[in-house]
N, C-alpha and C positions, 0 to 999 in steps of 0.2 A: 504494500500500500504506500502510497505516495505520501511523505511529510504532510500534517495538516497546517499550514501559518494563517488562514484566513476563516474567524466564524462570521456567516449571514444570517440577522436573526427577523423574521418577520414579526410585526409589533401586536396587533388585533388578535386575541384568543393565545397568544405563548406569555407577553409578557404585559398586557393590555386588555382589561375587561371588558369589551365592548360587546352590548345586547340590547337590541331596538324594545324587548322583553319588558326591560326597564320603563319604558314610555308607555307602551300599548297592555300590556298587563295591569299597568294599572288604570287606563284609561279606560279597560275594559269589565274593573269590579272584578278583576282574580279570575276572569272567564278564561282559562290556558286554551281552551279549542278553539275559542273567538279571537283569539289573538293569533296563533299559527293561522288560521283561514285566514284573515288577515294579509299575515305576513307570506303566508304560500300564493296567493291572490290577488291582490290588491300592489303596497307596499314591499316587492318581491325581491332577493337577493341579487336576482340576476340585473334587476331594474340600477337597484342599488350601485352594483358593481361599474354598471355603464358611467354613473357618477367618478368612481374610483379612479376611470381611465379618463378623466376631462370634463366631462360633459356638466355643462352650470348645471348647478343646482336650482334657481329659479324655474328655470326652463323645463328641467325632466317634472318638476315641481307641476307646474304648469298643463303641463301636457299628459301627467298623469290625471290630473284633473276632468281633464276633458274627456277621457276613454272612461272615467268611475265620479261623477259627478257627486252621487250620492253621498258619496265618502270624501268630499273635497275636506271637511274639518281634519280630520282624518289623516289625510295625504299632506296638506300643511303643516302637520305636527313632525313628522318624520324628520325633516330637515330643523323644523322650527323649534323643534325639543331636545334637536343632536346631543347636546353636552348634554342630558341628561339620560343620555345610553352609554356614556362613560362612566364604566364603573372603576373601580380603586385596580392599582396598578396589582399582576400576579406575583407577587413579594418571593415567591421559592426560587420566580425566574429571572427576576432579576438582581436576589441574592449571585445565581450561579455567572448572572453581565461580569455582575463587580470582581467576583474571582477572573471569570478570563480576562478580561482588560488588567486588574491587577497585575496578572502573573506577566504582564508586557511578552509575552508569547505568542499571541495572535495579532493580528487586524481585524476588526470587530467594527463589523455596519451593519445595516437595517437594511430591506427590502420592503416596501410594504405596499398592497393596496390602500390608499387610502386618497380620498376629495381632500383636491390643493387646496379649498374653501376651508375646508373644518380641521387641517392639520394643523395649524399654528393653536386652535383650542390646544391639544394634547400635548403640543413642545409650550404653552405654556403651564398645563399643568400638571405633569410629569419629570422632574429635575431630571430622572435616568434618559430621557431622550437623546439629553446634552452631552453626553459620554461618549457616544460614538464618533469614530473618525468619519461614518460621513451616514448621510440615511437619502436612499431612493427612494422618492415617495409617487406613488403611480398618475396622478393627477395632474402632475407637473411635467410629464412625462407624456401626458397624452395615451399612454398605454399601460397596461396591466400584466398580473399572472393571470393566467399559465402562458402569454404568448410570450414565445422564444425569443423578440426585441427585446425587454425587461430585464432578459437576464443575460444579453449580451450588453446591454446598457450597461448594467451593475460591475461586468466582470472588467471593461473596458473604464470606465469611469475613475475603480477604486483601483486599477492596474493589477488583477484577481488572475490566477491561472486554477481553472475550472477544478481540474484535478487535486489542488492543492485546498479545495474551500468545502466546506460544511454548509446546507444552508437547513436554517430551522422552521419548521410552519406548521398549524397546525392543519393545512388543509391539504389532503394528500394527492389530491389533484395538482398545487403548485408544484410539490416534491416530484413529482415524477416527471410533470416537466422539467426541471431541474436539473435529472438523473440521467434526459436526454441527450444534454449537453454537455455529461461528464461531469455535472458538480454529485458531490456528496448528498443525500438529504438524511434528515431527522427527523420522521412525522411525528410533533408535539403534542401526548396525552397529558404530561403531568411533567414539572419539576422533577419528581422523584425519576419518573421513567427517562427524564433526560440525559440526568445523570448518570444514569446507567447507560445509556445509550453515546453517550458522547466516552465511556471506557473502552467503549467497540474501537475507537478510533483511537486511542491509549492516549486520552485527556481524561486524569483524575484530579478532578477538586476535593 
């Protein structure tokens, strides 16, 4: 196996609590099935994601409106209640930031989906954002994971040799894109299981 000098960690669900859950569960009185239909439906991930790679947020805002009119209140809040789908940072994961960066062994960035609109909320409220040598954020970028641009952006950017890099996510769909270009991946269950996972590569914290 090839020296590992480079971790990639993506932000949203490894090291970042983010759940629209937060908004619409309680908007909907604890109804869990009314909120997924909802969120399967309405307010949709994929919808979401298009945000991720550029797309204003007024606009998809807007235009979702017009296809579910019923639910315009609804569909306003999604953007309009963002920070509070920001939940507290996952503390085990980025106890494990602080040791790699510590151990000055790696080069340590971010990759993340995430709307160039509502990423300045999270770097300002998150001090660990500030840590990294550098963070791709998909909005600004115009493009997203899983498409292969993204993570030749990343590898070329932070001067990355594929072979040499880890990247972390919890979505294993990104990983595997990832995987096809020769990076490493980690599909992110748990802190504890990271840890473990990142020995496979003979990095013990």
């Amino acid at each position: 196996m090839n020296k590992i000098d480079t971790i990639i960690f993506d932000l949203g669900g490894v090291l970042i609590d983010w759940n629209p859950e937060y908004v619409f569960l309680n908007l909907f009185n604890g109804d869990r099935e009314k909120t997924q239909w909802f969120l399967d439906n309405i307010c949709t991930s994929d919808w979401n994601e298009n945000q991720d790679a550029g797309y204003p947020l007024a606009k998809a805002t807007e235009e979702r409106i017009v296809l579910f009119p019923e639910w315009e209140n609804e569909i306003k809040m999604f953007y309009g209640q963002w920070e509070d789908m920001l939940g507290d940072a996952i503390s085990g994961t980025v106890d494990i930031l602080k040791k790699l960066i510590d151990s000055k062994q790696y080069k340590v960035v971010a990759l993340t989906n995430w709307s160039a609109e509502t990423f300045p909320i999270a770097l300002k409220k998150f001090e660990f954002l500030h840590w990294f040598e550098g963070i791709l954020v998909s909005g600004e970028e115009k493009t997203r994971k899983p498409f292969d641009e993204i993570y030749h952006l990343t590898l070329n950017r932070f001067n990355i040799k594929a072979e040499h890099a880890i990247f972390i996510d919890d979505n294993l769909r990104n990983i595997e894109a990832a995987n096809t270009l020769g990076i490493h991946g980690i599909h992110f269950k748990s802190p504890n299981q990271l840890i473990e996972q990142l020995k496979t590569f003979n990095i013990n914290l």
